[in-house]
Structures are given as C-alpha cells and as structure tokens.
N, C-alpha and C positions, 0 to 999 in steps of 0.2 A: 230474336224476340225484342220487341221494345223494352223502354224502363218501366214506363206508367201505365195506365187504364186509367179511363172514364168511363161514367155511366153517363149515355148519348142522352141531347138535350135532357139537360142535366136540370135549365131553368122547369120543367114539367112538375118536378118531382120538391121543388123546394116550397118551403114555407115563410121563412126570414132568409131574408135574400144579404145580409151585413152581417150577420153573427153567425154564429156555430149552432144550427138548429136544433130543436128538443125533438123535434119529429119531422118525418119525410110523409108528401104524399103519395099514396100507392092507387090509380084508380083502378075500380074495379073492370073495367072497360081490357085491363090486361088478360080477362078471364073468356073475353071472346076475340082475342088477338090468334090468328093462325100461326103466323109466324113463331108466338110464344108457345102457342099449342105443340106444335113442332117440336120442340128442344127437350133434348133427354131431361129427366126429372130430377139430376144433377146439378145440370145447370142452371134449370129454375130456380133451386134451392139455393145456388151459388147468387146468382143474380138478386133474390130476395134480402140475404144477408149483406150483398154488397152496397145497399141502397143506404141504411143509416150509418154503416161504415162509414162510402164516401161523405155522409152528410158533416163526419168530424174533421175531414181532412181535405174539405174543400174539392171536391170529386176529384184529388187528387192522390192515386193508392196506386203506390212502389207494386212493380210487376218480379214478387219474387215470392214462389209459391210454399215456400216453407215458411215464411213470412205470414203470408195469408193461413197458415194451418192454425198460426198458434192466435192468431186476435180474431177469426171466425166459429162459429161456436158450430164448426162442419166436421162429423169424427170420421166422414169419409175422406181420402186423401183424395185433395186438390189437384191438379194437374191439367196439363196443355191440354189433355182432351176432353176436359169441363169445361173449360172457358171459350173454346173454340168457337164452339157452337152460337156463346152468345155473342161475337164477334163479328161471325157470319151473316149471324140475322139483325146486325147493326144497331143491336141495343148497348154492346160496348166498345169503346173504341180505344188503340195505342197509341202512344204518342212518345218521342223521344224528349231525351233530357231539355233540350230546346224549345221544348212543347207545343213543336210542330207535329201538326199531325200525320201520321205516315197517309200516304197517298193521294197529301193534298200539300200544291204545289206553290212557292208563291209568286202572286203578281208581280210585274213592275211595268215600266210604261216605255217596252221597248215595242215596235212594231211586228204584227203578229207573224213570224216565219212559216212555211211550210209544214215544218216538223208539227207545231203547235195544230195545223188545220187538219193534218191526218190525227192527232191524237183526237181532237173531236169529232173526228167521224169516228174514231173507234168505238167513243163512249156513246153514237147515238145506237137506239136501239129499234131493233126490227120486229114486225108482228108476225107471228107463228100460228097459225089455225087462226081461231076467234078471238082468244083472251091472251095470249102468251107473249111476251113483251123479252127479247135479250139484243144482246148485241152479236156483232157478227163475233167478235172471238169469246164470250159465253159458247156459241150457239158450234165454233167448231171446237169448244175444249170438253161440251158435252160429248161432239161426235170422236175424240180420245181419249175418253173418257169410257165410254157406253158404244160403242158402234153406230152404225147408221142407224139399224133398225131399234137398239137400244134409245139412241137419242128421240127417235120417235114415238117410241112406246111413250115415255115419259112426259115428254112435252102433251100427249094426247091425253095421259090421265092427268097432267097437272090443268091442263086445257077446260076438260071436262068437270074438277074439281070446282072452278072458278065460276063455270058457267052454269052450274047447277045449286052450288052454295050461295052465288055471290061475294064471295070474298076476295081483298087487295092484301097484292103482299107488298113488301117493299121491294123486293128483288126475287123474280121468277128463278135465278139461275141457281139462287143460293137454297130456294125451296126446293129445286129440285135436288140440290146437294146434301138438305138435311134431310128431305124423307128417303133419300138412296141410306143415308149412313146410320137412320133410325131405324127403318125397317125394309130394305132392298127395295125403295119405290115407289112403295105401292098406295094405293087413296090413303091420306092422313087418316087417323082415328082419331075423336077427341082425347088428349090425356089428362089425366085426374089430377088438375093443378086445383081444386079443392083441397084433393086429401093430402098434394103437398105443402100446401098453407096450413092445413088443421096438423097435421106430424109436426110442423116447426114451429109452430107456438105451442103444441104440446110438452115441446123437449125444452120451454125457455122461452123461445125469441129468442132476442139479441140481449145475452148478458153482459 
C-alpha cells in the first residue's frame, strides 16, 4: 500500500490556491456522475469528508487508516475496502514518499526502446460492441475474472447502459469492476447520494 493519497485534480475543488483554504468546492454536477453513483455509499461519505481534510494538508493525507478514524468525523471503521473503491474510479490517487505517483513512470530523453512500444500498445484500447472501450489485458483479465460468456454478459449490459443513458465513464473496465462488487453486475441503480449528503451534515459536517 502506498504512504499518501490525493484527491484527483485536486486544482477542481480549490478556492485559494496560496493558503490553507476556509472552504472546498464541491460541484453539484458530482450528483449526476455515474462513475460516483457507483461507489458503495461508504465511500462517498469517505470521499466527502476527505475533501476539506485534504484542503488543510495540501491534498496531502498520510495513508494510515487509524489515522484517518480519529481526525474524520466517520464512526464507521475505515478500511482498504472503503477506499478502494474511490481509487478505482480515479477520484483518489497513491503516491509514495517520493510523491511519485504509482503507475506513472518517469520520462527522460533516452530513445524510445521496444519494451516502451509494447507497453503503448498495451494501454491502447479496443471497442467492444457500440460503446465499450478496454484494452486488450482489461478485456482478457475480465475473461479470468467472469468466463467467456461472463465477460460478455457484462460488457453487453455495460454496452447497453451507455447506449441508452448516454453516459461517459472514465474507465469501462473499472465500471465493470464496481458494479460486479456492488451488486453481481448488474444495470446500475441510481444511489441516494442525496440522502448521503443530508445524513452528513445532519451528524455535523466536518467538525
């Protein structure tokens, strides 16, 4: 596990961009986000809380979850599989002590080798039915993941989801990974990130 977390594009959400700000912005536009629809209602709450957190510490917050029990005003216990979630769906990101971020590599200005040409073809990604966008090892880590015919169920209602809502995720593979672990799969439901918003400032907010 890393040391640290960030809350992704971090500049979104500021207001004084030199000081230690009085307040974070939250737009409401997060209420018709799929990808945020998605995520157990855990993690929303974790995510909400994390937001004027990071705003004291320079979106910089030690990855140590007893840590985070006692300065989050969250009386559910924290843990890897709260967070996960928001990781997945790349609203939070780790980083090592170095505050490099994991799974980004750095440049320098040697000539591009072999090695380097196959990793870009790795990361390009392929279209699946109409809407469905992964790469070639998403697309067979779903098939050991879910089987053949699993990997196609999914892809076909995630497909179908897009094409009839209109909705952009940021990553098809990881949509499919949160609706398998939120509900076995199946068409998203809207979740009631209202009535998680009205419960958390019922209890406080951020004291």
């Amino acid at each position: 596990m890393a040391d640290y977390i960030k809350i992704a594009e971090w500049d979104r959400f500021q207001h004084y961009k030199k000081r230690n700000p009085p307040w974070v912005k939250l737009y409401s536009s997060v209420l018709d986000d799929d990808d945020f629809d998605c995520l157990p209602d855990d993690s929303k709450l974790l995510f909400f809380c994390l937001l004027p957190f990071a705003s004291r510490r320079n979106n910089q917050i030690r990855l140590d979850f007893n840590w985070l029990q006692k300065k989050l005003p969250i009386e559910k216990k924290i843990t890897g599989k709260t967070l996960q979630p928001l990781i997945d769906a790349d609203f939070i990101e780790c980083y090592q002590d170095d505050s490099v971020v994991i799974a980004e590599s750095k440049q320098d200005a040697t000539p591009e080798t072999e090695t380097e040409t196959e990793t870009e073809t790795e990361t390009e990604k392929n279209k699946y039915m109409d809407f469905v966008s992964l790469t070639s090892k998403e697309y067979y880590t779903l098939f050991e993941k879910f089987g053949e015919q699993g990997r196609s169920d999914r892809i076909a209602a995630l497909n179908d989801y897009i094409g009839s809502k209109g909705k952009k995720y940021k990553s098809h593979y990881h949509t499919i990974l949160t609706w398998e672990r939120r509900d076995g799969g199946s068409t998203p439901k809207r979740k009631p990130v209202r009535e998680v918003l009205d419960k958390f400032y019922a209890e406080g907010g951020m004291k």
